[in-house]
C-alpha positions as a printed Julia matrix, in Angstrom:
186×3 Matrix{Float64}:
  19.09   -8.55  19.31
  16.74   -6.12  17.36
  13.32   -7.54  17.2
  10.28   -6.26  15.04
   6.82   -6.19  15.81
   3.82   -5.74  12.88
   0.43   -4.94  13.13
  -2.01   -7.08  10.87
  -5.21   -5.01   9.8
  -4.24   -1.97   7.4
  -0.56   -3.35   7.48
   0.27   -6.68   6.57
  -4.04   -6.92   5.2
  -5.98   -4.83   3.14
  -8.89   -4.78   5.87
 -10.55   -1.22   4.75
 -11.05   -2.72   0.92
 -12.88   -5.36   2.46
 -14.65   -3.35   4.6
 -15.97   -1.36   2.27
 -17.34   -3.91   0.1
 -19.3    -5.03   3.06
 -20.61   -1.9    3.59
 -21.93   -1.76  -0.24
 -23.22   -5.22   0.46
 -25.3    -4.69   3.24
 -26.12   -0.93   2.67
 -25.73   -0.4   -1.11
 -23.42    2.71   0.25
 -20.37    3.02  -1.87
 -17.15    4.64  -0.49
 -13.74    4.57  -1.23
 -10.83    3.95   1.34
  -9.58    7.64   0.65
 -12.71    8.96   2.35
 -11.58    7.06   5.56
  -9.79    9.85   7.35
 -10.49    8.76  10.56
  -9.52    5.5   12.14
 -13.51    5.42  14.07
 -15.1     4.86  10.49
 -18.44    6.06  11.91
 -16.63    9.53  12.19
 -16.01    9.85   8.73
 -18.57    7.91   6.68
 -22.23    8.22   6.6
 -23.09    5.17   8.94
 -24.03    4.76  12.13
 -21.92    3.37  15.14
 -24.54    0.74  14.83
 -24.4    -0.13  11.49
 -20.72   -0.18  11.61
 -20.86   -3.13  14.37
 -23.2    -4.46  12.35
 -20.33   -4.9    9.3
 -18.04   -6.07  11.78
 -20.25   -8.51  13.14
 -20.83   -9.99   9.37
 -17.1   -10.16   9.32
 -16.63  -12.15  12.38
 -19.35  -14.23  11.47
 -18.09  -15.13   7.84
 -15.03  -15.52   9.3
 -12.83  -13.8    6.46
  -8.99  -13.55   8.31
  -7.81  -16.21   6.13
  -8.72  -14.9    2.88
  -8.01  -11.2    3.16
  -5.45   -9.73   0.6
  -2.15   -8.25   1.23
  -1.2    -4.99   0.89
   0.96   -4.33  -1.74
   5.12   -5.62  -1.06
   4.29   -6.68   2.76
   4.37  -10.2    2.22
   7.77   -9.9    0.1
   9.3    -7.46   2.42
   8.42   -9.48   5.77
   9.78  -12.78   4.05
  12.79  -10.96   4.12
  12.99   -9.08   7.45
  12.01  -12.58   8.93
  15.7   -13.99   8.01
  17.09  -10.78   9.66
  15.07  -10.42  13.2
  12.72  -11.96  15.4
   8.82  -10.73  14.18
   6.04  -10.66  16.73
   3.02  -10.04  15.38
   0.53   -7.45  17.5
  -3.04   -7.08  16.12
  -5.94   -5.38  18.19
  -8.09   -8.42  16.19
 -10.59  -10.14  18.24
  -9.69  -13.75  19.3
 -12.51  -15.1   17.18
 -10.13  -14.2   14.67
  -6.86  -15.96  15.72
  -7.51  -19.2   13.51
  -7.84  -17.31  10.86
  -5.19  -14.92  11.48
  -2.94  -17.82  12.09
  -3.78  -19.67   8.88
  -3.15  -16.19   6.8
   0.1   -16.32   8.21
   1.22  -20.01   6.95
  -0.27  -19.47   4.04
   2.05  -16.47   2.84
   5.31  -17.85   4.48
   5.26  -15.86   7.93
   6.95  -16.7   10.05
   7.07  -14.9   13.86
   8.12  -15.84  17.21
   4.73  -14.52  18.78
   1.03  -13.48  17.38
  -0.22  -11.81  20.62
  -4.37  -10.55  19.94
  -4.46   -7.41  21.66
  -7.58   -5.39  22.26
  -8.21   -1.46  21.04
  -7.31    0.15  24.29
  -3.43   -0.91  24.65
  -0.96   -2.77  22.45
   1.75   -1.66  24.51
   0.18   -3.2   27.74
   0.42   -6.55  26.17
   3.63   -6.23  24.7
   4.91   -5.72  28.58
   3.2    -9.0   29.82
   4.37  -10.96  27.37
   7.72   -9.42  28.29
   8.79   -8.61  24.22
  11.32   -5.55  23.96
  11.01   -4.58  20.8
  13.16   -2.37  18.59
  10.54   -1.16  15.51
   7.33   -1.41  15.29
   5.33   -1.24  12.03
   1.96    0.19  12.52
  -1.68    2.1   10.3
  -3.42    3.84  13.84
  -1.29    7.29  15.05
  -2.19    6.48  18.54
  -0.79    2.99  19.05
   2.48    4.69  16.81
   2.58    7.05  19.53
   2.16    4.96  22.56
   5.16    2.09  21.08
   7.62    5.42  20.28
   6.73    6.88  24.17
   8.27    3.35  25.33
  11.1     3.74  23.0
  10.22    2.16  20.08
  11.15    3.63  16.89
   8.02    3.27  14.73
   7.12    2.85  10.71
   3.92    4.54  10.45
   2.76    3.14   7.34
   0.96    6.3    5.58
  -2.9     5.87   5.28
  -5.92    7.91   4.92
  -6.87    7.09   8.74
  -3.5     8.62   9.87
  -2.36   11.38   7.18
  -4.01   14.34   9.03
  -2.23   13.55  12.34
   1.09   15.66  12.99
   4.84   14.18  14.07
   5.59   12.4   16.7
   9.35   11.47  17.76
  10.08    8.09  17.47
   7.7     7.93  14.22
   8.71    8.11  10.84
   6.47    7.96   8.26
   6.86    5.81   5.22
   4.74    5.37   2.25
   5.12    1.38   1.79
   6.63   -1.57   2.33
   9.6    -0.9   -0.41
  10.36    2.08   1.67
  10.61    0.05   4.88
  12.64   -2.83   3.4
  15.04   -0.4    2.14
  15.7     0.84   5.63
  15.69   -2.09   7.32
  17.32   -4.58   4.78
């Protein structure tokens, strides 16, 4: 049986928007999720590793999974691919944010056989002690793309400003959005 696995943050969630708006919050800095070319946000915008942690740490502390919007068709789309194949859900989240995550999910009709929280260094590694053999995996960060299509997983890199620069990959195709996926897979 063919089995799907989705990432959360920059895939199923608009994360970045609400990112930003933190950053404008706390720093009166305005940017634009265009200007995040680099998946290290520190690398691109004018902010400190520091500060950065410091946005993410007023994230975890408000507590926000629950409440962050959806990008544009993925809700739709995954309804669908839901009554075709087994979804696990694979998010490099920290587990402060599983309630949340988990509550997101209800509330917008998800349905998956697994949510596994990962950590930044390997999704793969997870995926392998949790024993899931995947078939696609939809994903925003080139490297975890990379590492899922090394173990043979064909991969939907869903096109963002953190990822554009980086070059092919076999195993990784490119799409643009969710309509694009659901076409394929549908």
């Amino acid at each position: 049986m063919k089995r799907i696995g989705i990432d959360i943050d920059g895939v199923l969630t608009d994360t970045a928007n609400v990112f930003l708006d933190y950053v404008y919050r706390i720093y009166g800095k305005r940017y634009t999720v265009s200007q995040i070319t680099d998946y290290f946000f520190e690398e691109v915008l004018d902010l400190s590793i520091e500060e950065v942690n410091r946005i993410w740490e007023e994230i975890f502390r408000d507590n926000i999974w629950e409440n962050l919007p959806p990008i544009d068709g993925a809700v739709e789309v995954v309804q669908e691919l839901q009554r075709k194949y087994p979804i696990y859900i694979i998010t490099a989240r920290p587990e402060i944010a599983l309630e949340g995550t988990k509550k997101w999910l209800e509330n917008y009709g998800i349905k998956y056989e697994k949510l596994i929280i990962a950590n930044l260094d390997t999704k793969v590694g997870f995926m392998r002690k949790e024993n899931i053999n995947l078939t696609y995996f939809i994903e925003d960060r080139w490297e975890f793309a990379v590492e899922f299509a090394k173990e043979g997983i064909f991969v939907f890199l869903l096109n963002q400003p953190w990822n554009i620069k980086k070059g092919d990959f076999p195993g990784v195709r490119r799409v643009n959005n969710w309509k694009e996926i659901g076409e394929i897979l549908l």
